[in-house]
C-alpha atoms as a printed R data frame, in Angstrom:
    type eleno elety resid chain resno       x       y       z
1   ATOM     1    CA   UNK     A     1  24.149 -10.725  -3.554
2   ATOM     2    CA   UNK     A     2  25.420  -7.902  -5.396
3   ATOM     3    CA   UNK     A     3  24.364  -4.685  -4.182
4   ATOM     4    CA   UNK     A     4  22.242  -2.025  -5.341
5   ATOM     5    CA   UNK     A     5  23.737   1.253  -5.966
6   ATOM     6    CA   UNK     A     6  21.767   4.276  -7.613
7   ATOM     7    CA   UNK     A     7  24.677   6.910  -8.869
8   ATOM     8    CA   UNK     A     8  27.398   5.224  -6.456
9   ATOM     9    CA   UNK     A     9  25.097   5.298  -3.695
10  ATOM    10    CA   UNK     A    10  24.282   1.760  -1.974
11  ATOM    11    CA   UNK     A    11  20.749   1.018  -0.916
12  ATOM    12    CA   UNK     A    12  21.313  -1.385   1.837
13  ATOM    13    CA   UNK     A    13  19.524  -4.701   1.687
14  ATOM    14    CA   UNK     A    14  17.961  -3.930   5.319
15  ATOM    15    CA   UNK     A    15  15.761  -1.157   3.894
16  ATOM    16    CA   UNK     A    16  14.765  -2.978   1.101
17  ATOM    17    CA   UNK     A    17  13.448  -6.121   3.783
18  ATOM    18    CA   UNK     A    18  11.563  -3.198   5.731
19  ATOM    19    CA   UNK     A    19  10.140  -1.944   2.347
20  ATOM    20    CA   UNK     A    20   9.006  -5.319   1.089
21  ATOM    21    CA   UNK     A    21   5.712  -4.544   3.234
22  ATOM    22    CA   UNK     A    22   4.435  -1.795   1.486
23  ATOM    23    CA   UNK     A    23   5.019  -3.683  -2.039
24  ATOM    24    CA   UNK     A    24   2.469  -6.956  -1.923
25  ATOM    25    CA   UNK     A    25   3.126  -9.707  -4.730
26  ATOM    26    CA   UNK     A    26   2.539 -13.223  -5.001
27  ATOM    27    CA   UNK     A    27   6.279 -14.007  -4.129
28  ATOM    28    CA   UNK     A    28   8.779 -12.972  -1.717
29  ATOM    29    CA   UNK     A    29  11.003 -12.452  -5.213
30  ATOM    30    CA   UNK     A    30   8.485  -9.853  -6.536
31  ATOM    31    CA   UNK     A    31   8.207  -8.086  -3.226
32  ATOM    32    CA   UNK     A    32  11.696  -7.797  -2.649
33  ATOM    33    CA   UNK     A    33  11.999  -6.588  -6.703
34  ATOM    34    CA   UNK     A    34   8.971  -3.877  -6.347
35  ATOM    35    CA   UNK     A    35  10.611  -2.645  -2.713
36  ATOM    36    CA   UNK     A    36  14.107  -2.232  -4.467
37  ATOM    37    CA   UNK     A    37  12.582  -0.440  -7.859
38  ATOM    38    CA   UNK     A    38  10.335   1.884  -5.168
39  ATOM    39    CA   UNK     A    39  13.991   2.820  -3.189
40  ATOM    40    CA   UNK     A    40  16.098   2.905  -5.978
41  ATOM    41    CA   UNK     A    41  13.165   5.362  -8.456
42  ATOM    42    CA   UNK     A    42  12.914   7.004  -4.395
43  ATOM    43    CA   UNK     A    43  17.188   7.607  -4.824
44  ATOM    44    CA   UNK     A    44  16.723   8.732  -7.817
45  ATOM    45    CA   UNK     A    45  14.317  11.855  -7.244
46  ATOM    46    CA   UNK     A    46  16.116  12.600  -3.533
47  ATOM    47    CA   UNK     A    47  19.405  13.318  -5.710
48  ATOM    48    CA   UNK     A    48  17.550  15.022  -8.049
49  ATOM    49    CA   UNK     A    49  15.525  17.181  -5.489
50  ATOM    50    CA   UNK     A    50  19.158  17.762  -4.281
51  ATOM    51    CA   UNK     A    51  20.873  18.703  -7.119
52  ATOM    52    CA   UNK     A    52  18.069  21.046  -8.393
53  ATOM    53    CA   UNK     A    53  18.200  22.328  -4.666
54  ATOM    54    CA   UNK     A    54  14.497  22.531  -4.020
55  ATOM    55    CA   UNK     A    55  14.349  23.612  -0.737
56  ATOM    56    CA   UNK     A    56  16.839  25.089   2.142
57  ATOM    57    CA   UNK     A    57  16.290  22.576   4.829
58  ATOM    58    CA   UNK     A    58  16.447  18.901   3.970
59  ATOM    59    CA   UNK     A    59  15.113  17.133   6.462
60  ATOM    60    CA   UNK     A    60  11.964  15.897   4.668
61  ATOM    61    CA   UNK     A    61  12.617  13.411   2.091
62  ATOM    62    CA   UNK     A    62   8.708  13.767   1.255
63  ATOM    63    CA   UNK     A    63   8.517  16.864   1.252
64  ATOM    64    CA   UNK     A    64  12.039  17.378  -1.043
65  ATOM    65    CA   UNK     A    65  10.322  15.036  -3.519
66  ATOM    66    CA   UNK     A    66   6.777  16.732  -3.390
67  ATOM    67    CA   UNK     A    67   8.638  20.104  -4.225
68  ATOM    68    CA   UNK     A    68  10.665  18.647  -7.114
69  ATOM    69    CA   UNK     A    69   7.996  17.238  -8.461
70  ATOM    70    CA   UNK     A    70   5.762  20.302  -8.432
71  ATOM    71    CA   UNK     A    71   8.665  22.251 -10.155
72  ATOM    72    CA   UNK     A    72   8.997  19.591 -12.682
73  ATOM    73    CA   UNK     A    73   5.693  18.001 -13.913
74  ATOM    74    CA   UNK     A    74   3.539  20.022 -15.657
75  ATOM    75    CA   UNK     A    75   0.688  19.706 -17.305
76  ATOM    76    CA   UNK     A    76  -1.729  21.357 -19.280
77  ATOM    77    CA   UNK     A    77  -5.364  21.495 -19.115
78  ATOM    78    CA   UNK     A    78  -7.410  19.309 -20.871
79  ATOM    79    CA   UNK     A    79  -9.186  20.743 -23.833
80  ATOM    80    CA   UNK     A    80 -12.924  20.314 -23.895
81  ATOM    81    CA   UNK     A    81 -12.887  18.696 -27.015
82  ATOM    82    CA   UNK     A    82 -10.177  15.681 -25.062
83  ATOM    83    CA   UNK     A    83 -13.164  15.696 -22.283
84  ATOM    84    CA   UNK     A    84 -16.417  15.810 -24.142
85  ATOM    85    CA   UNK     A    85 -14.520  12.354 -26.670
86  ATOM    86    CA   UNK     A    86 -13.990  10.722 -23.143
87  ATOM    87    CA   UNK     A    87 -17.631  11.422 -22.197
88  ATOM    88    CA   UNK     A    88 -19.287  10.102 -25.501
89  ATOM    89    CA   UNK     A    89 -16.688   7.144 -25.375
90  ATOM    90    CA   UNK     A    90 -17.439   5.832 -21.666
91  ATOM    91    CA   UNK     A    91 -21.091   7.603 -21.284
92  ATOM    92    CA   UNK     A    92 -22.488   4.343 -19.480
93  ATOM    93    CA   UNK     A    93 -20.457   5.342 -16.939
94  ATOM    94    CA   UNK     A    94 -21.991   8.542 -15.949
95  ATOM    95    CA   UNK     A    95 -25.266   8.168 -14.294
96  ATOM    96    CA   UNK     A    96 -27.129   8.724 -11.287
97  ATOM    97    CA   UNK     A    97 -27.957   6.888  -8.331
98  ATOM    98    CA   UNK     A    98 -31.472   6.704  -9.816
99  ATOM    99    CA   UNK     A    99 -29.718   5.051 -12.812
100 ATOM   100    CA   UNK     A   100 -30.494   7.756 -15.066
101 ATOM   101    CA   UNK     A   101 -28.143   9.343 -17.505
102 ATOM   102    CA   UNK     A   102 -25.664  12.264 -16.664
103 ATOM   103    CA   UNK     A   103 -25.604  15.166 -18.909
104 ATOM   104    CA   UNK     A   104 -21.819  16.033 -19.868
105 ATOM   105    CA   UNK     A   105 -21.920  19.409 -18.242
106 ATOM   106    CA   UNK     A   106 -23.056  17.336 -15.061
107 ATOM   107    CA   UNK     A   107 -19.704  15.111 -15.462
108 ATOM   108    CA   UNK     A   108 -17.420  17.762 -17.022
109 ATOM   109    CA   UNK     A   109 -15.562  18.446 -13.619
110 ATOM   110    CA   UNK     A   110 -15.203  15.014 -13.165
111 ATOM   111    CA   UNK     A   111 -13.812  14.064 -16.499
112 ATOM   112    CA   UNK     A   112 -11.274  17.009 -16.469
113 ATOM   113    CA   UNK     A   113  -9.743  15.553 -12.811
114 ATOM   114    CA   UNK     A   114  -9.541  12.517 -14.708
115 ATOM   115    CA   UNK     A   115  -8.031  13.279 -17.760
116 ATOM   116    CA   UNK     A   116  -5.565  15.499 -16.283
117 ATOM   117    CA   UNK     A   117  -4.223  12.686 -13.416
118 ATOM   118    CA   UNK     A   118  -4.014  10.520 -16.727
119 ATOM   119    CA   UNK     A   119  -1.580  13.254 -18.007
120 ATOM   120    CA   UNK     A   120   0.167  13.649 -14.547
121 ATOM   121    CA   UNK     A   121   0.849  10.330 -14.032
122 ATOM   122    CA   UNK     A   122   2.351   9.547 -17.666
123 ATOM   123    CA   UNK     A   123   4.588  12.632 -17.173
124 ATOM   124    CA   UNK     A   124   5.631  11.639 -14.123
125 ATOM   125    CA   UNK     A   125   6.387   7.923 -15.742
126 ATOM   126    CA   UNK     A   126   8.672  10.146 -18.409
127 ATOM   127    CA   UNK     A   127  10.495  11.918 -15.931
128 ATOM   128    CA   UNK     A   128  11.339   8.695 -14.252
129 ATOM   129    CA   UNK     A   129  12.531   7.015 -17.682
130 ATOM   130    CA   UNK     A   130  14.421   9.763 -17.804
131 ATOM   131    CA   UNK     A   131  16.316   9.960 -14.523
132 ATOM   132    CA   UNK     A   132  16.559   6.218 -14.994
133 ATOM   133    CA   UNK     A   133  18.222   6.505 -18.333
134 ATOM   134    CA   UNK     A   134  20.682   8.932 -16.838
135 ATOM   135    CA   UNK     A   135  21.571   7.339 -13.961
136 ATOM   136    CA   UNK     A   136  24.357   4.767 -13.106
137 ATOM   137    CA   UNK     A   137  21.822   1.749 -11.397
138 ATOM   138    CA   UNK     A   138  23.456  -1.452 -10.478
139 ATOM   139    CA   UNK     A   139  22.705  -4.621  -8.697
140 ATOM   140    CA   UNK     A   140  18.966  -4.421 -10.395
141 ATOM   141    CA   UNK     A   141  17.743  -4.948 -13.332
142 ATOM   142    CA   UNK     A   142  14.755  -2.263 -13.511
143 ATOM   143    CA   UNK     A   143  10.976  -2.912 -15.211
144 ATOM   144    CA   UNK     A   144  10.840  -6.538 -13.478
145 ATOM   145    CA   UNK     A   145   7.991  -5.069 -11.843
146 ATOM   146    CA   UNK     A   146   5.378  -1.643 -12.744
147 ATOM   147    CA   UNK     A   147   7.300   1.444 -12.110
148 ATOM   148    CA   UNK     A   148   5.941   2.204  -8.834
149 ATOM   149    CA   UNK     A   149   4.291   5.429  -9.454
150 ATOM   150    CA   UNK     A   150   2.402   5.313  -6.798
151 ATOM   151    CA   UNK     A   151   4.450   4.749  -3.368
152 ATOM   152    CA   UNK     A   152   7.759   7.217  -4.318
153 ATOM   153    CA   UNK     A   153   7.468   8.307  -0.820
């Protein structure tokens, strides 16, 4: 098998077996794919966090990727106009546990979080199209599986 190398860096095929268990799929294929895109998007943002020199001390790979991605992904807030279309456009979801309906001040909180974890997680998504575009990735072919957004670290 050829192996995987993010920006001349090899990800050995050992870690990607020992990731396969946080990545479950209906074939051993798909695990093994989804474990490789999580370690090589995971390469990606370490060298990043590293050549952006987030912190002094890197020890943490977590932590070096939580701090470049605080420096990096912003968002804005969403406008009250953004939350009260969501409300009108999903308002059976908002009642109460008597059934009744929510008013939209009652929800607004609620709707904000949302909208703006929307936003977060498509800018993060851009950022890693972006360091993906950049980078030199071989021995994978990338978007066989969802871009793990959600298990970088």
């Amino acid at each position: 098998m050829t192996p995987i190398t993010v920006n001349h860096k090899e990800i050995p095929e050992a870690i990607i077996g020992q990731e396969m268990q946080y990545h479950p799929a209906a074939s051993r294929q798909e695990a093994w794919q989804r474990a490789a895109e999580a370690l090589v998007l995971r390469e990606l943002l370490l060298q990043e966090a590293h050549r952006e020199a987030v912190a002094q001390v890197d020890n943490d790979e977590a932590e070096l990727i939580d701090l470049l991605l605080a420096r990096v992904l912003r968002v804005e807030e969403p406008q009250t106009e953004a939350c009260e279309a969501f409300y009108a456009a999903q308002r059976h979801r908002f009642v109460g546990p008597d059934n009744a309906p929510l008013t939209f001040e009652q929800v607004d909180a609620l709707i904000r979080a949302e909208l703006q974890a929307r936003a977060l997680r498509q800018a993060l998504t851009d950022y890693l199209k972006g360091l993906v575009a950049k980078a030199d990735i071989r021995g994978i072919r990338l978007g066989q599986a969802v871009l793990p957004v959600f298990s970088l670290n």
